[in-house]
C-alpha positions as CSV (number, residue, x, y, z in Angstrom):
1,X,46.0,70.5,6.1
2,X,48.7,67.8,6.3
3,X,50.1,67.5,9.4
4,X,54.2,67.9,9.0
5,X,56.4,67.2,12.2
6,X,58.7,69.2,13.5
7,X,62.5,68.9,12.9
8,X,64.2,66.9,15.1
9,X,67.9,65.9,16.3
10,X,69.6,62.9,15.2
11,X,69.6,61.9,18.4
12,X,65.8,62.2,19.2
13,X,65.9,60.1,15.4
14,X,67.8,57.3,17.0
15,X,65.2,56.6,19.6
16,X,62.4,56.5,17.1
17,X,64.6,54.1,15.1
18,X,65.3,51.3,17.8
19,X,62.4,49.4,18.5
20,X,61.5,46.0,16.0
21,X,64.3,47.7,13.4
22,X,64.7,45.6,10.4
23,X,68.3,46.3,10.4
24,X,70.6,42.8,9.5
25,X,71.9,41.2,12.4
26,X,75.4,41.8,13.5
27,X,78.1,39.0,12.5
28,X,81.6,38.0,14.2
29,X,82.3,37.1,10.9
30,X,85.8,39.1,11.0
31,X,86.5,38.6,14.6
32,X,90.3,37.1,14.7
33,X,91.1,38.0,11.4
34,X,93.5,40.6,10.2
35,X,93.1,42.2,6.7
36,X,95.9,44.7,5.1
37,X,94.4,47.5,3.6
38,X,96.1,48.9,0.7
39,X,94.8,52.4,-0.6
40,X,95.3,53.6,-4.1
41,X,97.1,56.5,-2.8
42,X,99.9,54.3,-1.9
43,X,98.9,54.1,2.2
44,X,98.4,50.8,3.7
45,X,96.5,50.3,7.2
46,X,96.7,47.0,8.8
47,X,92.9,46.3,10.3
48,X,93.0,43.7,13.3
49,X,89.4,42.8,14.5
50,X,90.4,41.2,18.0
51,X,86.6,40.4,18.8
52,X,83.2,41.2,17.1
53,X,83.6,44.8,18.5
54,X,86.8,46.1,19.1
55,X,89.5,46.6,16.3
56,X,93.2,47.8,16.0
57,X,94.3,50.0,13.1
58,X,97.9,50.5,12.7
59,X,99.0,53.0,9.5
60,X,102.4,52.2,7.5
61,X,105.2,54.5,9.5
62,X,104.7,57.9,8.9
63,X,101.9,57.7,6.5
64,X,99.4,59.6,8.8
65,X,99.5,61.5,11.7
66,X,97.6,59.1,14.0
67,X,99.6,55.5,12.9
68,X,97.0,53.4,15.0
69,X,94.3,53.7,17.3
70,X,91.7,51.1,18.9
71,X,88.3,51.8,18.5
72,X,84.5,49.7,19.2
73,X,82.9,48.8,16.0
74,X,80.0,46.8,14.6
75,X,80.0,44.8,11.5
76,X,77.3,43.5,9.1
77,X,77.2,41.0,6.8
78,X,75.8,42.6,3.5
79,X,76.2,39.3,1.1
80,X,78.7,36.3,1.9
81,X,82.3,37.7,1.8
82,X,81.1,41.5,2.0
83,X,81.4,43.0,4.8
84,X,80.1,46.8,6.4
85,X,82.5,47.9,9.4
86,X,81.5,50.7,11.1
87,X,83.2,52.9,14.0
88,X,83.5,56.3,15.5
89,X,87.0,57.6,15.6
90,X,87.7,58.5,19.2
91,X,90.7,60.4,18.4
92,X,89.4,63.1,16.2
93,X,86.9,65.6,15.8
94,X,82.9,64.2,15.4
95,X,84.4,61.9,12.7
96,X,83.1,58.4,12.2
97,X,85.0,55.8,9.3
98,X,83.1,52.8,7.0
99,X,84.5,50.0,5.6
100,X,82.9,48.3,2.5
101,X,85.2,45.2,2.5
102,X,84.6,42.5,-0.3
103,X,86.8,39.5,0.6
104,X,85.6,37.7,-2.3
105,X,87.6,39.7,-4.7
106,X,89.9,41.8,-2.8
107,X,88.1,45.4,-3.0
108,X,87.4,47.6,0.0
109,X,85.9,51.2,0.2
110,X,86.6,53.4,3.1
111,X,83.7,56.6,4.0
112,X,85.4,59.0,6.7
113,X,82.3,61.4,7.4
114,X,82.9,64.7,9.7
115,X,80.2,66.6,11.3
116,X,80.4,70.8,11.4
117,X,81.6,72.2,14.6
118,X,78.9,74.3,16.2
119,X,80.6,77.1,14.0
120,X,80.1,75.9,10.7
121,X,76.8,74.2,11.4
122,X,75.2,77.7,12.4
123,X,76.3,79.5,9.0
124,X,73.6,80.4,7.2
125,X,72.8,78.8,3.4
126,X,73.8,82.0,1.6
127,X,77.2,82.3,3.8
128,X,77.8,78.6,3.0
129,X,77.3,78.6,-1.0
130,X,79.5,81.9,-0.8
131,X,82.5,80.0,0.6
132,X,82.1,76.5,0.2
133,X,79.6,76.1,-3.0
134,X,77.7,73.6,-0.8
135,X,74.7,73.7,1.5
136,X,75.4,71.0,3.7
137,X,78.2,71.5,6.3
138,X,79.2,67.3,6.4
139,X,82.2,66.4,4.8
140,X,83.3,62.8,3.2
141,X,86.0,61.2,1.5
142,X,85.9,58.3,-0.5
143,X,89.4,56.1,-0.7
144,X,89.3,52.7,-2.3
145,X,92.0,50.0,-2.4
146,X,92.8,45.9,-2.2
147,X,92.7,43.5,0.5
148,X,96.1,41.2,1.7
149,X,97.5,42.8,-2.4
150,X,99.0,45.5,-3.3
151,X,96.2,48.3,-5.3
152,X,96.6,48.0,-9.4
153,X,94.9,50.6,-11.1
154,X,92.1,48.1,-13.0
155,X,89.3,46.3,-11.5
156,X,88.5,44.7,-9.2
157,X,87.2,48.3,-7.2
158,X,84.6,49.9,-6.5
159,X,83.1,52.5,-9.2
160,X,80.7,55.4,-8.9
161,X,77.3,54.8,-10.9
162,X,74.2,56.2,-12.5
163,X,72.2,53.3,-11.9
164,X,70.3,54.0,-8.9
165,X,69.1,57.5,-10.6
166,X,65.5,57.7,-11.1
167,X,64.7,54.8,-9.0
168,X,61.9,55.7,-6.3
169,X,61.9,53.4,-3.4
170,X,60.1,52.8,-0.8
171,X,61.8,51.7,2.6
172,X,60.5,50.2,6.0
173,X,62.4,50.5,8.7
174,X,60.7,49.2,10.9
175,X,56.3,49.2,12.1
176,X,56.4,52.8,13.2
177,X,59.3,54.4,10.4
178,X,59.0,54.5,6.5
179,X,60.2,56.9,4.0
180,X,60.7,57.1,0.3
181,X,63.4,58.4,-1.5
182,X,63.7,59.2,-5.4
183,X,67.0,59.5,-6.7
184,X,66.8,62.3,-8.8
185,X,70.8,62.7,-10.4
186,X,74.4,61.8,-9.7
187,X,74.3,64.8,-6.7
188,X,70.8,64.8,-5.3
189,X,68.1,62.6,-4.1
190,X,64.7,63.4,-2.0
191,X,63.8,62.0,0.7
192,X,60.2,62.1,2.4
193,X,58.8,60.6,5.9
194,X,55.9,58.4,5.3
195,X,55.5,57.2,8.5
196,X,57.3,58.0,12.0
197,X,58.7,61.4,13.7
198,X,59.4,62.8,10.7
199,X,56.2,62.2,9.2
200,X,55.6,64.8,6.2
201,X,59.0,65.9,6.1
202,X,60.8,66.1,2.9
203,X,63.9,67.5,1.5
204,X,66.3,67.1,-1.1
205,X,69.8,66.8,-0.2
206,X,73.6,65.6,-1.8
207,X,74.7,62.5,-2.3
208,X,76.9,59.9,-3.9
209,X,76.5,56.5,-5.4
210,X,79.0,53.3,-6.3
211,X,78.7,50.2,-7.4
212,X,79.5,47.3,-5.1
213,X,78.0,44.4,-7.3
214,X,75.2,43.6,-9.7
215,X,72.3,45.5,-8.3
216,X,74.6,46.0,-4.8
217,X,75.0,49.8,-4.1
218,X,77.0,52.1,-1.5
219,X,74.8,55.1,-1.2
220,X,75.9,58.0,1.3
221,X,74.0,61.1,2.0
222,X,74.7,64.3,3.6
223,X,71.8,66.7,4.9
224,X,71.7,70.6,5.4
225,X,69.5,71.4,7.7
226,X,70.2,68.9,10.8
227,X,74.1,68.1,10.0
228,X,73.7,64.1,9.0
229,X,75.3,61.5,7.4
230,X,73.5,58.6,6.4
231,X,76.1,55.3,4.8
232,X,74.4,52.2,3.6
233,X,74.6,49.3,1.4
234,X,71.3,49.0,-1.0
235,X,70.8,45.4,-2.2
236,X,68.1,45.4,-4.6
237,X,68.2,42.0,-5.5
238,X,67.6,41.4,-1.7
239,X,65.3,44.2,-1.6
240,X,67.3,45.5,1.8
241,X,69.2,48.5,2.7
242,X,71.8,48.3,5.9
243,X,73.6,51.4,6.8
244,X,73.9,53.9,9.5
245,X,73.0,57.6,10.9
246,X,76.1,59.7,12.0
247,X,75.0,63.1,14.1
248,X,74.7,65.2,17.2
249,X,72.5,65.0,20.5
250,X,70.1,67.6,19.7
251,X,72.2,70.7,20.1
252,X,75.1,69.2,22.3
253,X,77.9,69.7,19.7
254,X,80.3,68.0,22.2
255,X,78.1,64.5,21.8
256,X,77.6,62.6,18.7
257,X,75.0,59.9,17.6
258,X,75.8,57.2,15.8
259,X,73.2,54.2,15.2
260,X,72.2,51.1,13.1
261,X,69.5,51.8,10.5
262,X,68.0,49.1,8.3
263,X,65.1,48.7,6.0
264,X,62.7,46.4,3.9
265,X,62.7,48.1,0.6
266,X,59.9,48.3,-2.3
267,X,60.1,49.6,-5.7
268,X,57.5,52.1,-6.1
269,X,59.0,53.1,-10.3
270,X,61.5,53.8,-12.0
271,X,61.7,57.1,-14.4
272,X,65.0,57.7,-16.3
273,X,65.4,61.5,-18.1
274,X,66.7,61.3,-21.3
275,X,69.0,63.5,-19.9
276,X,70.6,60.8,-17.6
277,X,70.1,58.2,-19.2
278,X,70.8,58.6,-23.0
279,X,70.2,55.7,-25.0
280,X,70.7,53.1,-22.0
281,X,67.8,50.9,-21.3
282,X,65.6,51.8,-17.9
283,X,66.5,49.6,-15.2
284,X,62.6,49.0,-14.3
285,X,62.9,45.5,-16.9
286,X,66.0,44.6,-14.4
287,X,64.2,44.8,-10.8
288,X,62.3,43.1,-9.0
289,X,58.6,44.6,-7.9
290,X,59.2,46.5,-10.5
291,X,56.1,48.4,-11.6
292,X,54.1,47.7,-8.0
């Protein structure tokens, strides 16, 4: 029989995750600059990265209830001019925010993720579709806006997609950790452990897609069964995915893990429903490796 591992914490994850990653280096890129964020919604929130890992937010006067806060984040360089900030928000509950900023035409998207107390992360799946309608207890919102302009509702921003559906990917994280996921439709994608401490573990859990570029995707993910979010940036034309894992120690609900993933990524095939994708041609022609 195959051997399947067990299921393990995020935080157990993180460890198995550190050594010889193949995550992007961190940049300073942003470090003395100040960007306005202005949301579509109306807010605005004035960013101020005073070094390569410690940032001021300040909110428009009354706008939120927290107007500003200083927090330790960490910042890759996706492309040149776009940007991933990511931070844990030390004045709220098992929250963590990510910044998508493209300073080459004025678009940003924020991700504010929030793990399940110990509560709602012990409710069983029936109990959860009864009063929710979803099986995973991890919340997101999506906001998008300009940079330094005030939002106009037309493009440049950021869009959600189809295109990544019926892609199956292969991605190396580092020696020791590979998986593959197959992104099955615009809510769900599997993922399955090739190699590492979750070796033969699979599941299939929500997600969402947008379009950051040409072949340059924000994918998020929320899992079920071990309360997770997953954010990263998919560049297929560099064949790289940069992101990050967002959970609890084990089942310490008062501690939350929050680490750098990256990957080398392959294109295993591509298979496009009819369903999905209509008349549209299949991406496959459009990618590289395609077919290997």
């Amino acid at each position: 029989m195959f051997p399947t591992s067990p299921w393990i914490g995020v935080g157990e994850l993180a460890q198995s995750f550190l050594e010889e990653s193949n995550a992007l280096p961190l940049t300073a890129d942003l470090s003395g600059k100040t960007l306005s964020l202005h949301f579509a919604d109306g807010r605005t929130v004035e960013y101020k990265f005073q070094t390569d890992h410690r940032l001021v937010w300040r909110a428009q006067p009354g706008e939120i209830a927290a107007s500003s806060a200083e927090e330790t984040y960490w910042a890759c360089k996706i492309r040149d001019g776009i940007y991933l900030v990511d931070y844990v928000e030390h004045q709220k509950q098992a929250t963590a925010t990510s910044l998508v900023l493209d300073v080459n035409c004025g678009a940003f998207t924020a991700v504010v993720g929030q793990l399940p107390t110990e509560a709602e992360a012990r409710l069983d799946f029936l109990s959860r579709t009864q009063s929710s309608g979803e099986l995973t207890g991890v919340r997101v919102d999506f906001s998008h806006g300009s940079i330094d302009r005030i939002f106009a509702a037309q493009p440049p921003y950021h869009r959600i997609t189809d295109e990544m559906i019926g892609r199956r990917v292969e991605y190396i994280y580092s020696p020791t950790q590979s998986y593959e996921h197959v992104y099955l439709n615009a809510q769900f994608y599997t993922w399955h452990c090739l190699l590492g401490s979750e070796k033969g573990l699979a599941d299939t859990d929500r997600c969402h897609y947008y379009k950051l570029g040409d072949e340059l995707y924000l994918f998020v993910w929320r899992e079920k069964i071990i309360p997770t979010l997953g954010v990263v940036v998919v560049d297929f034309t560099a064949m790289r995915s940069n992101g990050k894992i967002f959970g609890y120690e084990g089942n310490d609900f008062r501690k939350v893990v929050h680490f750098r993933v990256g990957a080398k990524g392959r294109l295993l095939n591509v298979t496009r429903p009819p369903a999905v994708c209509g008349d549209r041609q299949s991406p496959a022609s459009r990618l590289p490796n395609a077919g290997a």
